[in-house]
C-alpha positions in Angstrom: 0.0 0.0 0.0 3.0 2.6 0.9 4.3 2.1 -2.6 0.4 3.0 -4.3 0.9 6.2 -2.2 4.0 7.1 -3.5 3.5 6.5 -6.9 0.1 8.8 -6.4 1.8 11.1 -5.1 4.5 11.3 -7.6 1.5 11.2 -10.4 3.1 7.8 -11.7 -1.1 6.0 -10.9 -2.5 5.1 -14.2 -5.2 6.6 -15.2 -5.0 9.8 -13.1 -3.7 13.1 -13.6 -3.2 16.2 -10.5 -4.7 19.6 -11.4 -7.7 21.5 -11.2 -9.2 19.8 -14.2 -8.7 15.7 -13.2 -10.1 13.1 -14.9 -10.1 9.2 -14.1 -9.5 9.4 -17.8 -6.7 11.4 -18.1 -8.7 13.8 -20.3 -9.0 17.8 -19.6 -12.3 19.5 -20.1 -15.3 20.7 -18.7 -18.2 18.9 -16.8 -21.8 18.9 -18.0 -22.2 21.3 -14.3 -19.1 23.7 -14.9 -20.8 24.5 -18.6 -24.6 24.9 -17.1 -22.7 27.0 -14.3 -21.1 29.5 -16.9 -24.5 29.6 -18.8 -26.5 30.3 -15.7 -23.6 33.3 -14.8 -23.6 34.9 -18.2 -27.6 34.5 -18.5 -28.0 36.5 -15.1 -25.1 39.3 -16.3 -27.0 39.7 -19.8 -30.8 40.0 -17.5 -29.2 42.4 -15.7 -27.8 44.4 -18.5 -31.0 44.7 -20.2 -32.4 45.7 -17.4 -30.2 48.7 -16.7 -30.6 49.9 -20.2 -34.1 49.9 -20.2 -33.8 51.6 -17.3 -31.7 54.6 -19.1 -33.7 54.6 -21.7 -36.8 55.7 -19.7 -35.0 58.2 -17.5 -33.9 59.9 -20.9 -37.3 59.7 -22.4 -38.6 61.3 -18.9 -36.0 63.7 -19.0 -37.3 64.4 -22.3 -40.6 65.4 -21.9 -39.8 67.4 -18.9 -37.2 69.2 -20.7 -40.3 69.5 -23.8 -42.5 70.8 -21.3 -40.3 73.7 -19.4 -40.0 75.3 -22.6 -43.2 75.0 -23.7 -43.8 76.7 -20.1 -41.4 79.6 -21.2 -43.3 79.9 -24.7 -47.1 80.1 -23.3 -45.4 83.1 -21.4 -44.4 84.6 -24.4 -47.1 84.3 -26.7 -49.6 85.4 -24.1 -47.8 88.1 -21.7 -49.7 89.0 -18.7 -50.1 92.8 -18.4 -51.9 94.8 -15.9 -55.3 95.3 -17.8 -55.2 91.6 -18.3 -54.9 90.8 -14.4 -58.0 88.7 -13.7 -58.4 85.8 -11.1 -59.2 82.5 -13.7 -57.9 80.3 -15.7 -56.9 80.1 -19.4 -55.5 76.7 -21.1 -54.8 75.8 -25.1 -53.4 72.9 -26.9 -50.0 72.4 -28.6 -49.8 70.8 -32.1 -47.8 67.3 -30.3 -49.9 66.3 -27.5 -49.0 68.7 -24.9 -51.4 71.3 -23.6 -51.4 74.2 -20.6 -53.3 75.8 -18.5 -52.3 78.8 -17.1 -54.5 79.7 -13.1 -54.6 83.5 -12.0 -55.0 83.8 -7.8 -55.2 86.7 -5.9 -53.8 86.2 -2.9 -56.0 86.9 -0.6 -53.9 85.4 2.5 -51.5 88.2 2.3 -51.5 91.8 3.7 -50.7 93.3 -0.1 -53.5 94.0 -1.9 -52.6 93.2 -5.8 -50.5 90.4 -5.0 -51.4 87.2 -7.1 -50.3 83.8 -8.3 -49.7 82.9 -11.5 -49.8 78.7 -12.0 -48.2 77.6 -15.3 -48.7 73.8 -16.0 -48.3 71.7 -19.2 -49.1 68.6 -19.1 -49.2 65.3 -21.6 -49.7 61.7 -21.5 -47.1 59.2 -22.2 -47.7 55.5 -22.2 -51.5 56.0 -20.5 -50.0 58.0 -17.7 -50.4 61.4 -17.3 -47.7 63.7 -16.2 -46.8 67.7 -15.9 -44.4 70.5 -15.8 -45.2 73.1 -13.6 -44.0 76.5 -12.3 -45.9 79.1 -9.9 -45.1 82.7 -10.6 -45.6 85.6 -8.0 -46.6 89.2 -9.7 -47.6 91.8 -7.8 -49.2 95.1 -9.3 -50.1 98.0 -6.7 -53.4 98.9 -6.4 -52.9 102.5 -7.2 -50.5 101.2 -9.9 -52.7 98.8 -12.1 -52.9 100.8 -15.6 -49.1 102.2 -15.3 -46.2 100.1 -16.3 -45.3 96.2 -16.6 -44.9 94.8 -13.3 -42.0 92.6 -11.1 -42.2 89.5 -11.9 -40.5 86.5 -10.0 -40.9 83.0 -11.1 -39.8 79.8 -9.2 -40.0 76.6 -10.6 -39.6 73.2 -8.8 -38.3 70.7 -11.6 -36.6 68.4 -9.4 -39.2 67.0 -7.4 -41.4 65.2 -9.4 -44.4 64.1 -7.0 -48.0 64.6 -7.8 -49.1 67.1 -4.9 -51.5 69.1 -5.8 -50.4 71.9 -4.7 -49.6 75.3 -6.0 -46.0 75.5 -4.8 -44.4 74.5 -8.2 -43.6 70.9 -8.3 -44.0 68.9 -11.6 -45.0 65.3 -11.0 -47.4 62.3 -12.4 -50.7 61.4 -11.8 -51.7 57.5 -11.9 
């Protein structure tokens, strides 16, 4: 028996071979496991590379239409200004030509201690894959009482791109609804 022992262990035993890769038969290769193990492997990395693409792909599309609807935003300003004979709590709204429409909501804030201070809600919104979604920004004007037929008033706008939750709200946040 000691001298089966030290032929294995000089690698002199017919029939087997040391390494990684041994075989009763002396033959290197892979096993019918090590293959269906590399498929499995490569199968999961490829899933998972789909899967983050698609994922880019929608963010850019997203990204997209938000970008679409800010300047659409910025063109329903210009092509109907608010001046001081036009100052009336209500709402306007219109359609664009690709699918996107606006609305534009005229408050007077009554909360405040100005008199002639009002809110100005711009939002355009569109529908992308049966969801609806919009862009919106709040604008704050404020026109004196004594003032109303002089000259164009201040103007400051703040718009809340980032946060994309529906809220219902008038404090400038873009977001989806179900």
């Amino acid at each position: 028996m000691s001298g089966e022992i030290e032929d294995w262990k000089a690698g002199r035993l017919e029939g087997w071979t040391s390494g990684i890769n041994a075989h009763p038969s002396g033959k290197a290769g892979l096993t019918l496991v090590e293959v269906m193990l590399a498929i499995v492997i490569l199968g999961i990395g490829a899933g998972t590379l789909m899967t983050a693409t698609a994922r880019c792909m929608a963010v850019a599309t997203k990204s997209k239409h938000y970008s679409r609807a800010h300047r659409l935003i910025m063109q329903v300003g210009a092509e109907n200004p608010l001046t001081r004979g036009d100052i009336d709590d209500g709402t306007e709204s219109g359609r664009f030509d690709d699918g996107y429409s606006w609305e534009r909501e005229i408050i007077e804030n009554e909360e405040e201690d100005r008199e002639g201070l009002y809110t100005v809600r711009t939002r355009v919104s569109w529908s992308a894959r049966g969801r609806e979604s919009y862009e919106e920004v709040t604008s704050y004007l404020y026109i004196p009482p004594e003032d109303k037929n002089k000259a164009v008033p201040d103007r400051k706008t703040r718009s809340a791109s980032s946060s994309r939750k529906s809220s219902g709200s008038t404090s400038g946040s873009g977001g989806s609804t179900p």
